[in-house]
C-alpha positions as CSV (number, residue, x, y, z in Angstrom):
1,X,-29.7,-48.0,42.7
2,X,-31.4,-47.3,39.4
3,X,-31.9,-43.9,40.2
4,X,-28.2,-43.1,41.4
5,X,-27.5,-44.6,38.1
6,X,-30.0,-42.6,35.9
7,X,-28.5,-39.4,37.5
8,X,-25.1,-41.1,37.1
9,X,-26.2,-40.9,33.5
10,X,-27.8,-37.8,33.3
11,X,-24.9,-35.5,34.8
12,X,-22.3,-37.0,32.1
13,X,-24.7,-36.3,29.9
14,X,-25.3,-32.5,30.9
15,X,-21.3,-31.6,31.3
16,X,-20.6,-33.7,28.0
17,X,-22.7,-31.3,26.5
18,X,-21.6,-28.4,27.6
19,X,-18.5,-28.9,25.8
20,X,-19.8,-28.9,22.6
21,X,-21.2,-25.5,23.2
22,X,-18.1,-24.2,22.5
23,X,-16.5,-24.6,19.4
24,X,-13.1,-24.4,19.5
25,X,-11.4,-22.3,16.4
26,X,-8.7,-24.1,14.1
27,X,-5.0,-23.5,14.4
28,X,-5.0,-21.6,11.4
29,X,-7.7,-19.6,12.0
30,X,-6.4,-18.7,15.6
31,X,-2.8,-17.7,14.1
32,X,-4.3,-16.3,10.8
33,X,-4.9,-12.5,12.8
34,X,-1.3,-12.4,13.4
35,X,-0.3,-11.4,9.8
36,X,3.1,-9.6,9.6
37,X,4.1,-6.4,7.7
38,X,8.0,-5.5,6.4
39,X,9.4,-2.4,7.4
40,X,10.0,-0.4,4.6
41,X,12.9,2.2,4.9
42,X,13.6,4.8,2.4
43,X,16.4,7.4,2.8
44,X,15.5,11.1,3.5
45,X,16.3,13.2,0.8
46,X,14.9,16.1,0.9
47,X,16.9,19.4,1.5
48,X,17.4,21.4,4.7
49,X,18.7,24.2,5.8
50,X,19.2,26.7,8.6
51,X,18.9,30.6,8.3
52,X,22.2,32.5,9.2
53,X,21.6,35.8,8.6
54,X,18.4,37.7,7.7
55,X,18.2,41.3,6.2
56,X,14.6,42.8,7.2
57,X,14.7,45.8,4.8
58,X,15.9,44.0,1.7
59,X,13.8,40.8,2.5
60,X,16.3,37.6,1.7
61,X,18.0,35.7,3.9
62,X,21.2,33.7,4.1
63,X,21.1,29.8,4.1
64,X,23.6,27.4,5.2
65,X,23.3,24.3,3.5
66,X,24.6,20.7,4.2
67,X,27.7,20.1,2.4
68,X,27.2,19.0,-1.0
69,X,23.2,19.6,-1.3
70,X,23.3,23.3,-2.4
71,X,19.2,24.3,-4.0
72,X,18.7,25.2,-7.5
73,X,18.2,28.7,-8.2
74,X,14.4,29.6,-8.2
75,X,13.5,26.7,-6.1
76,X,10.7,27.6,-3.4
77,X,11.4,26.6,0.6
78,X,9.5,27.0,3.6
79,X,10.7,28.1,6.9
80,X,9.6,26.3,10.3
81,X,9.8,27.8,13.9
82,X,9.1,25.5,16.6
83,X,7.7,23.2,14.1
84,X,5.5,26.0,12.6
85,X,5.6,27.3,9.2
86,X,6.3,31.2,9.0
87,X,7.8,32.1,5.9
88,X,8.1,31.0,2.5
89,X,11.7,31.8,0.5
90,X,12.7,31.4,-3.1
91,X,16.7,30.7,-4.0
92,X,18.1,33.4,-5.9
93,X,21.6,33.0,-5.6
94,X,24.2,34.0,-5.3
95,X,26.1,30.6,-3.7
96,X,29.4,30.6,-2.1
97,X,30.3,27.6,-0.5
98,X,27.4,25.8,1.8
99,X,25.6,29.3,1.8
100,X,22.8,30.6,-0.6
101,X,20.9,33.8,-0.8
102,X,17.1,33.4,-0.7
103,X,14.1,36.1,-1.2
104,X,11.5,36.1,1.4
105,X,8.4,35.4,-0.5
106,X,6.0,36.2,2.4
107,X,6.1,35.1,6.3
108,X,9.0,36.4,8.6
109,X,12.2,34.8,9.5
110,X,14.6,34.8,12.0
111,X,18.1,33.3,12.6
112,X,18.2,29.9,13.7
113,X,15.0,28.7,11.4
114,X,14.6,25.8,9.8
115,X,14.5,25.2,6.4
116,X,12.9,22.6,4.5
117,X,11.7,21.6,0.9
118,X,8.5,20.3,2.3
Protein backbone atom coordinates (compact mmCIF):
# COMPACT_ATOMS: atom_id res chain seq x y z
CA UNK A 1 0.00 0.00 0.00
CA UNK A 2 2.91 2.29 0.69
CA UNK A 3 4.38 1.70 -2.52
CA UNK A 4 1.07 2.32 -4.63
CA UNK A 5 1.09 5.40 -2.58
CA UNK A 6 4.83 6.56 -3.09
CA UNK A 7 4.10 6.15 -6.97
CA UNK A 8 0.78 7.75 -6.31
CA UNK A 9 3.10 10.50 -5.21
CA UNK A 10 5.63 10.38 -7.52
CA UNK A 11 3.49 10.55 -10.89
CA UNK A 12 1.72 13.89 -9.57
CA UNK A 13 4.80 14.95 -8.91
CA UNK A 14 6.32 14.16 -12.56
CA UNK A 15 3.16 15.62 -14.64
CA UNK A 16 2.96 18.68 -12.07
CA UNK A 17 6.23 19.41 -13.22
CA UNK A 18 5.97 19.21 -16.51
CA UNK A 19 3.77 22.13 -16.56
CA UNK A 20 6.07 24.41 -15.32
CA UNK A 21 8.28 23.63 -18.25
CA UNK A 22 6.44 25.75 -20.16
CA UNK A 23 5.93 29.15 -19.42
CA UNK A 24 3.12 30.58 -20.60
CA UNK A 25 3.59 34.33 -22.26
CA UNK A 26 1.51 37.34 -20.80
CA UNK A 27 -1.56 38.70 -22.47
CA UNK A 28 0.27 41.68 -23.53
CA UNK A 29 3.05 40.14 -24.77
CA UNK A 30 0.93 37.62 -26.88
CA UNK A 31 -1.17 40.63 -28.46
CA UNK A 32 1.84 43.08 -28.38
CA UNK A 33 3.00 41.42 -32.30
CA UNK A 34 -0.20 42.51 -33.58
CA UNK A 35 0.56 46.29 -33.83
CA UNK A 36 -1.63 48.09 -36.45
CA UNK A 37 -0.59 50.60 -39.21
CA UNK A 38 -3.06 53.57 -40.80
CA UNK A 39 -3.50 53.64 -44.33
CA UNK A 40 -2.26 56.59 -45.64
CA UNK A 41 -3.86 57.85 -49.02
CA UNK A 42 -2.58 60.70 -50.94
CA UNK A 43 -4.09 61.83 -54.28
CA UNK A 44 -2.22 61.28 -57.62
CA UNK A 45 -1.15 64.18 -59.02
CA UNK A 46 1.08 63.92 -61.30
CA UNK A 47 0.37 64.62 -65.10
CA UNK A 48 -0.50 62.14 -67.91
CA UNK A 49 -0.95 62.02 -71.19
CA UNK A 50 -1.42 60.06 -74.38
CA UNK A 51 0.33 60.58 -77.79
CA UNK A 52 -2.07 61.43 -80.67
CA UNK A 53 -0.18 62.08 -83.43
CA UNK A 54 3.63 61.74 -84.08
CA UNK A 55 5.66 63.41 -86.86
CA UNK A 56 8.91 61.06 -87.48
CA UNK A 57 10.89 63.66 -89.65
CA UNK A 58 10.28 66.77 -87.57
CA UNK A 59 10.64 64.74 -84.20
CA UNK A 60 7.56 66.15 -81.78
CA UNK A 61 4.61 64.73 -81.13
CA UNK A 62 1.08 65.68 -80.23
CA UNK A 63 -0.34 65.25 -76.60
CA UNK A 64 -3.70 65.03 -75.40
CA UNK A 65 -3.97 66.10 -72.01
CA UNK A 66 -6.73 65.68 -69.24
CA UNK A 67 -8.91 68.49 -69.13
CA UNK A 68 -7.59 71.23 -67.15
CA UNK A 69 -3.85 69.86 -66.44
CA UNK A 70 -2.21 71.24 -69.59
CA UNK A 71 2.20 71.01 -68.89
CA UNK A 72 4.28 74.08 -68.65
CA UNK A 73 6.28 74.84 -71.59
CA UNK A 74 9.86 73.34 -71.28
CA UNK A 75 8.77 70.72 -68.97
CA UNK A 76 10.53 67.18 -69.65
CA UNK A 77 8.06 63.77 -69.90
CA UNK A 78 8.76 60.31 -70.49
CA UNK A 79 6.96 58.04 -72.71
CA UNK A 80 5.98 54.33 -71.62
CA UNK A 81 5.02 51.34 -73.99
CA UNK A 82 3.75 48.39 -72.41
CA UNK A 83 5.05 49.77 -69.17
CA UNK A 84 8.51 50.44 -70.75
CA UNK A 85 10.14 53.67 -71.05
CA UNK A 86 11.06 54.60 -74.80
CA UNK A 87 11.25 58.10 -75.29
CA UNK A 88 11.86 61.17 -73.51
CA UNK A 89 9.75 64.59 -74.83
CA UNK A 90 10.06 68.19 -73.77
CA UNK A 91 6.75 70.71 -74.03
CA UNK A 92 7.26 73.31 -76.46
CA UNK A 93 4.00 74.50 -77.19
CA UNK A 94 2.13 75.46 -78.99
CA UNK A 95 -1.36 74.48 -76.79
CA UNK A 96 -4.82 74.42 -78.18
CA UNK A 97 -7.32 73.04 -76.05
CA UNK A 98 -6.34 69.60 -74.12
CA UNK A 99 -3.50 69.15 -76.92
CA UNK A 100 0.33 70.28 -76.60
CA UNK A 101 3.15 70.03 -78.99
CA UNK A 102 6.22 68.17 -77.52
CA UNK A 103 9.96 67.61 -79.02
CA UNK A 104 11.22 64.25 -78.97
CA UNK A 105 14.30 64.53 -76.88
CA UNK A 106 15.59 60.99 -77.66
CA UNK A 107 13.62 57.38 -77.68
CA UNK A 108 10.85 56.70 -80.30
CA UNK A 109 7.22 57.13 -80.05
CA UNK A 110 4.21 55.91 -81.38
CA UNK A 111 0.46 56.69 -81.19
CA UNK A 112 -1.26 55.39 -78.29
CA UNK A 113 1.87 55.89 -75.70
CA UNK A 114 1.72 56.87 -72.46
CA UNK A 115 2.80 59.82 -71.03
CA UNK A 116 3.88 60.56 -67.64
CA UNK A 117 5.83 63.12 -65.54
CA UNK A 118 7.59 60.35 -63.67
Amino acid sequence: MKTIFLLAVLLVTVLGSGCFMFKHKPATARFAAKVETKTIVTPDLSLAAKVVSVNLVGRFVVLNFPAGQLPKTGQPFFLYRAGLKTAEVKITGPQQENNTVADLVSGEARVGDTVRDQ
